[in-house]
N, C-alpha and C positions, 0 to 999 in steps of 0.2 A: 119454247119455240124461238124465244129473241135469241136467248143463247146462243143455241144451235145454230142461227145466222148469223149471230157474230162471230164464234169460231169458225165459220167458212171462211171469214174475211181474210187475205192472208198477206195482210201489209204492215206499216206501223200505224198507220190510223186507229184502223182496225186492231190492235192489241192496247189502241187509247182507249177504244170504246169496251174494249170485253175488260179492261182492266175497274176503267170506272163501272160498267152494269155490273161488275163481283162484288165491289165494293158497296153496292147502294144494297146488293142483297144481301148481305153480310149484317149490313147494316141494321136491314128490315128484321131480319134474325134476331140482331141483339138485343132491337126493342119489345119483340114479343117474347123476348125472354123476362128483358128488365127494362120495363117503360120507364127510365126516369130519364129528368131533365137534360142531363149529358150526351145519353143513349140518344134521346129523341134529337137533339141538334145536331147530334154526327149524323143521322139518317139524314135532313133536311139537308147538312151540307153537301153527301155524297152525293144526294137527288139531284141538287143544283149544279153540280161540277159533272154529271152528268148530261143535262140539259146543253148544258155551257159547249162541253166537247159534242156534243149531237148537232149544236145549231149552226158551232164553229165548223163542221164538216160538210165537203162538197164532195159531187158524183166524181167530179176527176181522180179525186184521190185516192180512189179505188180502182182507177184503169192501174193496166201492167205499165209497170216504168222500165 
């Protein structure tokens, strides 16, 4: 379902955030393939640069320009 909202989105913001949520589930991925200590810090990083760009984001930047 986040997905799905995020491809609605149809700006540059919006390909920040679908860029980063591919990336933290890619991530999640690679750790339930191979939980080791590398794997598990790239997920924690994508999480956080995820957060980062979620928190850095305002409603304007989704009006049409």
């Amino acid at each position: 379902e986040i997905q799905t909202l995020l491809k609605s989105i149809n700006n540059d913001r919006g390909e920040v955030l679908v860029n980063s949520y591919n990336s933290v589930v890619g991530s999640v991925r690679q750790v339930l393939t191979d939980a080791n200590e590398n794997n598990l810090n790239d997920m924690i990083e994508n999480f956080n640069n995820y957060i980062e760009s979620y928190n850095n984001t305002t409603p304007d930047q989704f009006d049409s320009k």
